[in-house]
CHARMM-style PDB file with segment names, atoms N, HN, CA, C and O in Angstrom:
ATOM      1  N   UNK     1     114.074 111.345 128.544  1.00  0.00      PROA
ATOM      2  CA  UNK     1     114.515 110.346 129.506  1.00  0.00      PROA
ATOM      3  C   UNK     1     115.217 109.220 128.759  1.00  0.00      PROA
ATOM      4  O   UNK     1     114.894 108.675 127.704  1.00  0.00      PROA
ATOM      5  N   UNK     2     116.194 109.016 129.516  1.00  0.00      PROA
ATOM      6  HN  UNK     2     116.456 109.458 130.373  1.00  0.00      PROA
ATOM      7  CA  UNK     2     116.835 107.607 128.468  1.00  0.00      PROA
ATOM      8  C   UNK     2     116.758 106.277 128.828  1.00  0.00      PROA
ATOM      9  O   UNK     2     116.907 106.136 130.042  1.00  0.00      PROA
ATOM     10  N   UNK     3     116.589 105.298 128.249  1.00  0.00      PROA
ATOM     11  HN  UNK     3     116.468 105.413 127.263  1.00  0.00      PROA
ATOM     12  CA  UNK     3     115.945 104.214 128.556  1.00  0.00      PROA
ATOM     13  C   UNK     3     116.867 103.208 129.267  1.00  0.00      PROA
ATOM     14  O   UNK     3     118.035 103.205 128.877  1.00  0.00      PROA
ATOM     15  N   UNK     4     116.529 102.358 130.245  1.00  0.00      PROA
ATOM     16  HN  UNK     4     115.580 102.361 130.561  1.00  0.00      PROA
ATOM     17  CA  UNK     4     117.229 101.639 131.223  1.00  0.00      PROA
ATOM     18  C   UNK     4     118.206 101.082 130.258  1.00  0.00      PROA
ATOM     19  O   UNK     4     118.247 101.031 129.029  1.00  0.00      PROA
ATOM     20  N   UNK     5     119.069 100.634 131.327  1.00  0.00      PROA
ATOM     21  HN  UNK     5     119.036 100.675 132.325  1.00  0.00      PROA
ATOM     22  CA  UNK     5     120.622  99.491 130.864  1.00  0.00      PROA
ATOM     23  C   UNK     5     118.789  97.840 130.494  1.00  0.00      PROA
ATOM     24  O   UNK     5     118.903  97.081 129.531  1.00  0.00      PROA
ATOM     25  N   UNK     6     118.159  97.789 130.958  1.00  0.00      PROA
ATOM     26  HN  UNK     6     118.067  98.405 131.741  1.00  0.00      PROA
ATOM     27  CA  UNK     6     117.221  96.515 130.878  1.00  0.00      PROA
ATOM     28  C   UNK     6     116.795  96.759 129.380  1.00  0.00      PROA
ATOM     29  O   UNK     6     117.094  95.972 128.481  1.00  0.00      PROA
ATOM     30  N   UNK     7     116.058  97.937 129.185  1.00  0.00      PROA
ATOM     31  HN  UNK     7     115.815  98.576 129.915  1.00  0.00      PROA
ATOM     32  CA  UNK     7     115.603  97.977 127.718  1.00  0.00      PROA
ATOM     33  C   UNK     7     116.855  98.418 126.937  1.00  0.00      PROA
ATOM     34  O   UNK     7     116.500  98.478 125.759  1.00  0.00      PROA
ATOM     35  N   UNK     8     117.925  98.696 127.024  1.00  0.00      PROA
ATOM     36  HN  UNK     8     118.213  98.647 127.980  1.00  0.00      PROA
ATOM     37  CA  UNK     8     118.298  98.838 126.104  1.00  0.00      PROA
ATOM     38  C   UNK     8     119.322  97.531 125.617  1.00  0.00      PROA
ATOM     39  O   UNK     8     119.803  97.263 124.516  1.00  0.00      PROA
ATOM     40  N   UNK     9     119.427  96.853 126.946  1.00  0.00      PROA
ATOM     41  HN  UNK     9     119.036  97.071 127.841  1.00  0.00      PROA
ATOM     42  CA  UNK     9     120.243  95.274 126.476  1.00  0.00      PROA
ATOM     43  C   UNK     9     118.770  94.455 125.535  1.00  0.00      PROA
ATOM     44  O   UNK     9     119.040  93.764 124.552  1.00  0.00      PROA
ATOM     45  N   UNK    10     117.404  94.626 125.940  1.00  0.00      PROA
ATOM     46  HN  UNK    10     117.185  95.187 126.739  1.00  0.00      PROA
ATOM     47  CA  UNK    10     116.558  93.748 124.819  1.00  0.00      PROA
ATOM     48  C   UNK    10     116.478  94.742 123.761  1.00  0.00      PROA
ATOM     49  O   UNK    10     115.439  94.447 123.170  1.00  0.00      PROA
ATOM     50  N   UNK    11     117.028  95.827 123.150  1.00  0.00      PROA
ATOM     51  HN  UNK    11     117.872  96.067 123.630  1.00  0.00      PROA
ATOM     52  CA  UNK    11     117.302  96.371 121.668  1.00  0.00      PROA
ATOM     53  C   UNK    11     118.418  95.398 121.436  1.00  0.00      PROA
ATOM     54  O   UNK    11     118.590  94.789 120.379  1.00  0.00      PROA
ATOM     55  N   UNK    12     118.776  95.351 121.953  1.00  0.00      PROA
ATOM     56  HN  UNK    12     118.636  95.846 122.810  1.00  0.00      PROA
ATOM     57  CA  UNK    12     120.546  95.623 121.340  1.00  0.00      PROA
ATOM     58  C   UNK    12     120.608  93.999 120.893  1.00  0.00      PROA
ATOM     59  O   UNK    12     121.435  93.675 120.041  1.00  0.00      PROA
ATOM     60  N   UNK    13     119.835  93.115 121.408  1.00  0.00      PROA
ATOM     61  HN  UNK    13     119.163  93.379 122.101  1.00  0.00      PROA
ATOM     62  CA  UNK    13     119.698  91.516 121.542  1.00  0.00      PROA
ATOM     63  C   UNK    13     118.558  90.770 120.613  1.00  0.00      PROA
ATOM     64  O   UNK    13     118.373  89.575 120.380  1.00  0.00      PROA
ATOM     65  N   UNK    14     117.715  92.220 120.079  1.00  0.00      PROA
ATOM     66  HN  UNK    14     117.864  93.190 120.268  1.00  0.00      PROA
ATOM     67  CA  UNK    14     116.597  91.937 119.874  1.00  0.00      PROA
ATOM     68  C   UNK    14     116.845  91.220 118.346  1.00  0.00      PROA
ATOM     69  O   UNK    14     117.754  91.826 117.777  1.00  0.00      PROA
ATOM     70  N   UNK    15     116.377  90.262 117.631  1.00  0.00      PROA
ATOM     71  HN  UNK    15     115.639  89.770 118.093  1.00  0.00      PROA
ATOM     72  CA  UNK    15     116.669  89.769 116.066  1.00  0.00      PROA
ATOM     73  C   UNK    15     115.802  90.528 115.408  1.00  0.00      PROA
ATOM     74  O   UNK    15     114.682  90.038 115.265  1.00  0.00      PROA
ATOM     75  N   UNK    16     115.997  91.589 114.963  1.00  0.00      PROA
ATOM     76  HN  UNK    16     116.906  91.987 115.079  1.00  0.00      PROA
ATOM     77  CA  UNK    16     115.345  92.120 113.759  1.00  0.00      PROA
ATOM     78  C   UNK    16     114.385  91.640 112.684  1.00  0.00      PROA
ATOM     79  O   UNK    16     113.334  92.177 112.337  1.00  0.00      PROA
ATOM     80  N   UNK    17     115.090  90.241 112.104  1.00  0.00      PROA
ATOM     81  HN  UNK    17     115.944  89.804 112.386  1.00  0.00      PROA
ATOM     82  CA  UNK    17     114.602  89.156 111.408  1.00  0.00      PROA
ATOM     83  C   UNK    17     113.579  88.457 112.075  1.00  0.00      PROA
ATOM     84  O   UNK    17     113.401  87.473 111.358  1.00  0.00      PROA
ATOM     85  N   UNK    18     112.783  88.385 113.049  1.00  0.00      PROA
ATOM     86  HN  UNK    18     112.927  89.185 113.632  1.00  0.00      PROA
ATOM     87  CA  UNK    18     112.114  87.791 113.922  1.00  0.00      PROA
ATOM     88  C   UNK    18     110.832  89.066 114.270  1.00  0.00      PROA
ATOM     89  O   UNK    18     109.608  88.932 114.250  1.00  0.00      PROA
ATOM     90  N   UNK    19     111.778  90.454 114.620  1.00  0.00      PROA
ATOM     91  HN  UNK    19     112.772  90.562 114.636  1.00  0.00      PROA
ATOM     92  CA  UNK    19     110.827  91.377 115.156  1.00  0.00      PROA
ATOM     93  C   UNK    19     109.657  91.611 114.185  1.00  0.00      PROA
ATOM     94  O   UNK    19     108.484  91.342 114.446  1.00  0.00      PROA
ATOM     95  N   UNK    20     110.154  92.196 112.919  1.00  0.00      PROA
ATOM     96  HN  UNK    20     111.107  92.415 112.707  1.00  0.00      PROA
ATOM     97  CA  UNK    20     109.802  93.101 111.614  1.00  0.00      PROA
ATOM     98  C   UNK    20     108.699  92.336 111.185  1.00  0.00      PROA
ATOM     99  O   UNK    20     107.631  92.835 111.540  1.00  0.00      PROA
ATOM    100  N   UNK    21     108.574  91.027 110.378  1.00  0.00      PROA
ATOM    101  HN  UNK    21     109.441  90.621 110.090  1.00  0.00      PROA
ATOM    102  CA  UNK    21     107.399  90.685 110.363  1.00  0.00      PROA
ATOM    103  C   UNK    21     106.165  90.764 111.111  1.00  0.00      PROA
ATOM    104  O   UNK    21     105.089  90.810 110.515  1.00  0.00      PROA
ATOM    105  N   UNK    22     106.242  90.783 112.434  1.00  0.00      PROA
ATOM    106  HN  UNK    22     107.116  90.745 112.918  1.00  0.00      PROA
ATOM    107  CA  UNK    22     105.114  90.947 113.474  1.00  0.00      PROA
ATOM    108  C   UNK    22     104.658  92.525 113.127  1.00  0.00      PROA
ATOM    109  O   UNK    22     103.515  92.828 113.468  1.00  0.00      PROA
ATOM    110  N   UNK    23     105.255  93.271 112.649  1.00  0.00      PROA
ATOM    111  HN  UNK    23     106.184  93.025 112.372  1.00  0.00      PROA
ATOM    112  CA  UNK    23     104.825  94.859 112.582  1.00  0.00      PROA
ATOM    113  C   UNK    23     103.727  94.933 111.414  1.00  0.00      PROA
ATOM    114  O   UNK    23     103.910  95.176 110.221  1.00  0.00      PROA
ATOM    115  N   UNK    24     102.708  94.696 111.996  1.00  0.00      PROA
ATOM    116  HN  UNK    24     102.559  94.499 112.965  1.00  0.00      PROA
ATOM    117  CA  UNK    24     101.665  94.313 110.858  1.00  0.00      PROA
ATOM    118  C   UNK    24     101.286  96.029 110.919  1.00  0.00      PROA
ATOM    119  O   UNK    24     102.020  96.775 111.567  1.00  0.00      PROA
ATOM    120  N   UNK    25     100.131  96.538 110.217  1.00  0.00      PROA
ATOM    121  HN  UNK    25      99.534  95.932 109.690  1.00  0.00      PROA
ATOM    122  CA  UNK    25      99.484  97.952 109.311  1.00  0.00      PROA
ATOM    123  C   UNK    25      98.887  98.360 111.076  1.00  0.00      PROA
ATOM    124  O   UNK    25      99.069  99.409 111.693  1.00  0.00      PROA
ATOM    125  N   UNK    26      98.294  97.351 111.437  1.00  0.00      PROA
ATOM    126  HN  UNK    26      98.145  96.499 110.936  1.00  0.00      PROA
ATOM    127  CA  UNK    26      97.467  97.673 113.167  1.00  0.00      PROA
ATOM    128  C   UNK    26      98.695  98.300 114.082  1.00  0.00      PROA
ATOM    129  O   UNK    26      98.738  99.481 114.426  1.00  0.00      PROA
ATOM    130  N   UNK    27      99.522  97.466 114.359  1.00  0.00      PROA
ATOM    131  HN  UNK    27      99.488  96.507 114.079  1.00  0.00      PROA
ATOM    132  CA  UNK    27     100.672  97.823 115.185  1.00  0.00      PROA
ATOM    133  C   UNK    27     101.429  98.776 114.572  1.00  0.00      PROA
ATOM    134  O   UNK    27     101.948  99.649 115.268  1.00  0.00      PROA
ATOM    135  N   UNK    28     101.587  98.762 113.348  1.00  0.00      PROA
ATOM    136  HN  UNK    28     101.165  98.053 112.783  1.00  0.00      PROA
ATOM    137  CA  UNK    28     102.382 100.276 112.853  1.00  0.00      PROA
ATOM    138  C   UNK    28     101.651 101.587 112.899  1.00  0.00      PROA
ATOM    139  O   UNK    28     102.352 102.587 112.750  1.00  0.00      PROA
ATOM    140  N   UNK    29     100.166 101.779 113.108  1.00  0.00      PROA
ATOM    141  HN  UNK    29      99.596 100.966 113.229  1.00  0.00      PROA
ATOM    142  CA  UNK    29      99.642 102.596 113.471  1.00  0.00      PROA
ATOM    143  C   UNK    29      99.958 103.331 114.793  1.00  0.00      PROA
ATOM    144  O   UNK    29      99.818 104.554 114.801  1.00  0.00      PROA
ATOM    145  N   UNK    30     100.455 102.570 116.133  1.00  0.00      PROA
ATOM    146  HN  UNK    30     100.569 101.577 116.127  1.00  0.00      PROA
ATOM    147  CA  UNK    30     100.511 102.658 117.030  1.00  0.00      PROA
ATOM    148  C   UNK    30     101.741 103.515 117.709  1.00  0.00      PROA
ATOM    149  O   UNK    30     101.843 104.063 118.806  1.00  0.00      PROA
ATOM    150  N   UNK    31     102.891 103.357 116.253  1.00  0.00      PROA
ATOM    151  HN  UNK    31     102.808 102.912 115.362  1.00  0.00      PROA
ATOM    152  CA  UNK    31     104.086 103.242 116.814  1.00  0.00      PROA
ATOM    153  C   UNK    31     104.448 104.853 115.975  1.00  0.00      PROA
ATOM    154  O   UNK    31     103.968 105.267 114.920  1.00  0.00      PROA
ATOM    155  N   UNK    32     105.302 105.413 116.748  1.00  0.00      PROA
ATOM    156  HN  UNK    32     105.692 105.076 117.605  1.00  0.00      PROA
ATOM    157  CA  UNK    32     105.747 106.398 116.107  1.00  0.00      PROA
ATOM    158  C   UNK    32     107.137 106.315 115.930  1.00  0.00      PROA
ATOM    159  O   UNK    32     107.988 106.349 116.819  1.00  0.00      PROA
ATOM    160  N   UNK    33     107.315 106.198 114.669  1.00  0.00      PROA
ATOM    161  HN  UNK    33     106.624 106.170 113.947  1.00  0.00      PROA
ATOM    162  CA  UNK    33     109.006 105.659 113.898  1.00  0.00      PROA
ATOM    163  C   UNK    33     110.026 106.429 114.755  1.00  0.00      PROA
ATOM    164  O   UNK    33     111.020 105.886 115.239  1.00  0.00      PROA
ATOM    165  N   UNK    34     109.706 107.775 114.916  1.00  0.00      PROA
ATOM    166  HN  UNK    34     108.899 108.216 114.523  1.00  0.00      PROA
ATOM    167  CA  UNK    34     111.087 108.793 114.918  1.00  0.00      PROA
ATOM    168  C   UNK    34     111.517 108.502 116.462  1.00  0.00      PROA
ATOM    169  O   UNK    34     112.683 108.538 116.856  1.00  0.00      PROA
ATOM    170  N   UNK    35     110.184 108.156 117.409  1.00  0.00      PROA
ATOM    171  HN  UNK    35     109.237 108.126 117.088  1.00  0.00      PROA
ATOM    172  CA  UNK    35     110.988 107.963 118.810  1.00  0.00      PROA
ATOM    173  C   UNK    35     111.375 106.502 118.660  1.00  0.00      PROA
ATOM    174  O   UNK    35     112.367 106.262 119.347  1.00  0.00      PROA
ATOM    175  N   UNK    36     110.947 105.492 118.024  1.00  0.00      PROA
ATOM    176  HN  UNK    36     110.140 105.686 117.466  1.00  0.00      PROA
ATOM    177  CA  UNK    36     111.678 104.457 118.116  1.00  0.00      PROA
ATOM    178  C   UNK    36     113.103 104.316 117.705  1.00  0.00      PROA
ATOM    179  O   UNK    36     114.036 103.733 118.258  1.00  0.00      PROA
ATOM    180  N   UNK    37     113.025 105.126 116.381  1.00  0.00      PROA
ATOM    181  HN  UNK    37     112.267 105.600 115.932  1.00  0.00      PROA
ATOM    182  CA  UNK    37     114.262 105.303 115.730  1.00  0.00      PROA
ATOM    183  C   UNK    37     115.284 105.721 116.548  1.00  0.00      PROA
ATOM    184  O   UNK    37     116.435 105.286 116.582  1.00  0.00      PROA
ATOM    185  N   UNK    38     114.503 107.099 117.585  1.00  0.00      PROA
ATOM    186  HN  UNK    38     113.568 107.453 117.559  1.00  0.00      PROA
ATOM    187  CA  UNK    38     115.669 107.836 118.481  1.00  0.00      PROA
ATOM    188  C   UNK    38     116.159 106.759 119.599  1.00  0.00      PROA
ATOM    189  O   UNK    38     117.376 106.686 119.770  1.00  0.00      PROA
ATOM    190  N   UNK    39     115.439 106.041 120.257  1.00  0.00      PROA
ATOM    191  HN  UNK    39     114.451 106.100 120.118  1.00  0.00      PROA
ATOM    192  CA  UNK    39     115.201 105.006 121.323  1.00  0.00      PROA
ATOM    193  C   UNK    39     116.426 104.026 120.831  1.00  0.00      PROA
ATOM    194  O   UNK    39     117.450 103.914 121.504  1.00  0.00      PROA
ATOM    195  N   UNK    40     116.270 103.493 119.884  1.00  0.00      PROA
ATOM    196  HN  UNK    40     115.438 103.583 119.337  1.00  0.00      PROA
ATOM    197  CA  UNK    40     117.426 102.306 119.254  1.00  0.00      PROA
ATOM    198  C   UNK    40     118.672 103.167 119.509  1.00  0.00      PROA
ATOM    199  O   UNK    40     119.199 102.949 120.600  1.00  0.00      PROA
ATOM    200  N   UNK    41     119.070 103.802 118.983  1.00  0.00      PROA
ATOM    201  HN  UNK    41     118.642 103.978 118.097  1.00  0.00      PROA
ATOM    202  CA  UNK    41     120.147 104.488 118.295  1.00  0.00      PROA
ATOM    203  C   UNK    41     120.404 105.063 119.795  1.00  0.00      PROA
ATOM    204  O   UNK    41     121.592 105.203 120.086  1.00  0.00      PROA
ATOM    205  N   UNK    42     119.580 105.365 120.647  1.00  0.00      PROA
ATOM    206  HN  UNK    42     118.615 105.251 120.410  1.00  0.00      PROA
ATOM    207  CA  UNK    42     120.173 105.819 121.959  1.00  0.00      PROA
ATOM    208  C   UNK    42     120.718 104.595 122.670  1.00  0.00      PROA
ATOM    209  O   UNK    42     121.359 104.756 123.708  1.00  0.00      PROA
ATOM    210  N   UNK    43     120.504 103.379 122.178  1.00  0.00      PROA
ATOM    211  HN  UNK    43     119.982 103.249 121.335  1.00  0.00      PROA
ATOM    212  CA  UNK    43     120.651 102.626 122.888  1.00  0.00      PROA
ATOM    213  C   UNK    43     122.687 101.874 122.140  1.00  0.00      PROA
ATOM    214  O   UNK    43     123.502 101.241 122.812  1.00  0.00      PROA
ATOM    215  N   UNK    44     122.796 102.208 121.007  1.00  0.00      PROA
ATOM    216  HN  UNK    44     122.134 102.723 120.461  1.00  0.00      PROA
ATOM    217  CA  UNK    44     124.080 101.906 120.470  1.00  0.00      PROA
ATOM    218  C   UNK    44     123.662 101.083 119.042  1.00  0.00      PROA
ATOM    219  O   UNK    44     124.532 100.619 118.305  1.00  0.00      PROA
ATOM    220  N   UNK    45     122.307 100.975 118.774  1.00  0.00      PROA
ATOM    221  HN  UNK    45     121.600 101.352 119.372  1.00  0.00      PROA
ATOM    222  CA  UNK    45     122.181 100.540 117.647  1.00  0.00      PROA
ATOM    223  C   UNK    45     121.407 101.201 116.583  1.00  0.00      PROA
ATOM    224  O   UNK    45     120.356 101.838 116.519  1.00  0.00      PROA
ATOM    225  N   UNK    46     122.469 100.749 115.650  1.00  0.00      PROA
ATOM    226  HN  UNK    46     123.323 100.232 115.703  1.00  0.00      PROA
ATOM    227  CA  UNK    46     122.181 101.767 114.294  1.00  0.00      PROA
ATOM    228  C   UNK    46     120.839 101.071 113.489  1.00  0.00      PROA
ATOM    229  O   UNK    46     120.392  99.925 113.538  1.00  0.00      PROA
ATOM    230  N   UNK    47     120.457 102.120 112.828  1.00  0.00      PROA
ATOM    231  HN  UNK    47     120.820 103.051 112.788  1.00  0.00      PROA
ATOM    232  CA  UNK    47     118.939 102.162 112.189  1.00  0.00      PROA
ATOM    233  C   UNK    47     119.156 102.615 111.106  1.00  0.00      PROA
ATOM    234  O   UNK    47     119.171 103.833 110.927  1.00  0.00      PROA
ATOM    235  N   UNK    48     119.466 101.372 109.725  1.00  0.00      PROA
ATOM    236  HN  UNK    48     119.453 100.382 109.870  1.00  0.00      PROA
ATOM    237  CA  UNK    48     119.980 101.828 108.462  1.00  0.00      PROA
ATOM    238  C   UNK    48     118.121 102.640 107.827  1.00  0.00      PROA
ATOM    239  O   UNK    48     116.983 102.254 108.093  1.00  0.00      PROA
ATOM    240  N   UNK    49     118.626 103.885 106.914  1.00  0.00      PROA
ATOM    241  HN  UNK    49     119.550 104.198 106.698  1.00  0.00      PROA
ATOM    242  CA  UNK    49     118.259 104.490 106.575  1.00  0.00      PROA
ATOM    243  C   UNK    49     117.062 103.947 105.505  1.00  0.00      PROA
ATOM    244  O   UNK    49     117.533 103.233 104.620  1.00  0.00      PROA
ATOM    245  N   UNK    50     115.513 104.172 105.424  1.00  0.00      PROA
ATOM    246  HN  UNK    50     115.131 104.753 106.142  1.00  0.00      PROA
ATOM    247  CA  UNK    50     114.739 103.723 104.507  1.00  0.00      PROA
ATOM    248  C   UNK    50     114.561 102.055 104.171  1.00  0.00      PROA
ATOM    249  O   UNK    50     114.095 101.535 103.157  1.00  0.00      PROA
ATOM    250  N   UNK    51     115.179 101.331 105.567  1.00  0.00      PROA
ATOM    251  HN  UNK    51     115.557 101.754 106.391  1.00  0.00      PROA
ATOM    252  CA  UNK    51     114.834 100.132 105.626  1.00  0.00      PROA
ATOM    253  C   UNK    51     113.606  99.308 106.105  1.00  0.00      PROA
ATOM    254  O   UNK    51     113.376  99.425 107.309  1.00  0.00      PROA
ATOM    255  N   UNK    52     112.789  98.514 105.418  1.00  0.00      PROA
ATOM    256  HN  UNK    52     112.975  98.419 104.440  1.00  0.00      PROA
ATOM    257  CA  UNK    52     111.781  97.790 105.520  1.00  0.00      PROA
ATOM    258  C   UNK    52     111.219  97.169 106.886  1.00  0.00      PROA
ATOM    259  O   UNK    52     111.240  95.943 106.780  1.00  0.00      PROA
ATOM    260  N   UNK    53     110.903  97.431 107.684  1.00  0.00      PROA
ATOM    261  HN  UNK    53     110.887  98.427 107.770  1.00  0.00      PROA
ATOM    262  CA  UNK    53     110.531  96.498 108.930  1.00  0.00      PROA
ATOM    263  C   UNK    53     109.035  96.549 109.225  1.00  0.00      PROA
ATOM    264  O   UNK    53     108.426  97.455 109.794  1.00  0.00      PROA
ATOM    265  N   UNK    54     108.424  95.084 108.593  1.00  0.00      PROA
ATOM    266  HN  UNK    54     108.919  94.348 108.131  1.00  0.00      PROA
ATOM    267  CA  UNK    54     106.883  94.514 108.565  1.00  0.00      PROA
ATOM    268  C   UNK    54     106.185  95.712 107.381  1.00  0.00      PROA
ATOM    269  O   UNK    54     106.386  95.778 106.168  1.00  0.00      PROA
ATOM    270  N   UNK    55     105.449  96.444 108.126  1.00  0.00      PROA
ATOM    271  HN  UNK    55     105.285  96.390 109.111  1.00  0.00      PROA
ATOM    272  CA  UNK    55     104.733  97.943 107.109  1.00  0.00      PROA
ATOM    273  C   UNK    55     105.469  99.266 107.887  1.00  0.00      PROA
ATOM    274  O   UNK    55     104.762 100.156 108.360  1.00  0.00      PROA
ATOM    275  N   UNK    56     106.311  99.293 107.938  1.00  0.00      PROA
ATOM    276  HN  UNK    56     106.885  98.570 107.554  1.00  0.00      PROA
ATOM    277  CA  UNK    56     107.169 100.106 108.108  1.00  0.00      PROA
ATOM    278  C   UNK    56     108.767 100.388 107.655  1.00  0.00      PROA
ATOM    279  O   UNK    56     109.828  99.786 107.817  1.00  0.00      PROA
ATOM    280  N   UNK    57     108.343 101.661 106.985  1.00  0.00      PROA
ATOM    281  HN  UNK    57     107.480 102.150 106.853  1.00  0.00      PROA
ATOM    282  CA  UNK    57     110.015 101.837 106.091  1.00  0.00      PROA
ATOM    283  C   UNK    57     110.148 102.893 107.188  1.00  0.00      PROA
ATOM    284  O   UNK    57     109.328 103.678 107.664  1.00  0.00      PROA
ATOM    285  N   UNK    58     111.727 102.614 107.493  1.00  0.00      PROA
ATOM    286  HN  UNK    58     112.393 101.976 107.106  1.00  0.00      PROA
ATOM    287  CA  UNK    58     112.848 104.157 108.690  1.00  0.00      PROA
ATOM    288  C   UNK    58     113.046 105.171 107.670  1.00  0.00      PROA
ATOM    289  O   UNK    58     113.403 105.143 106.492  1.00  0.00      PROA
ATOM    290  N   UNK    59     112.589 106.375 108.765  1.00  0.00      PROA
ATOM    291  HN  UNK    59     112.300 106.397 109.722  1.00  0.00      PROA
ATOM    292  CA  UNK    59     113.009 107.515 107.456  1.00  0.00      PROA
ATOM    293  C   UNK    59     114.705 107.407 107.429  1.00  0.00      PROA
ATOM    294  OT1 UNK    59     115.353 108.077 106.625  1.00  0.00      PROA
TER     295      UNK     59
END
């Protein structure tokens, strides 16, 4: 399913620099990288490769 014009304007708006720290070891447990990864990138934004966000590196 692909995600609304609503969620995908708060990706696309979202500050990275602001998000990534909040991704503490608890909340990265929660999250599964590859659909987020797919989720962004469906949305028009790119997800540089093996980059750092909170305790989470993108494959």
């Amino acid at each position: 399913k692909s995600p609304s014009a609503a969620c995908c304007g708060l990706i696309r708006s979202a500050d990275m620099g602001c998000v990534c720290p909040k991704v503490t070891p608890q909340i990265a447990k929660l999250i599964n990288v590859s659909k987020v990864v797919s989720l962004v990138e469906s949305c028009g934004r790119s997800v540089p490769h093996h980059t750092q966000c909170g305790s989470i590196t993108t494959p």
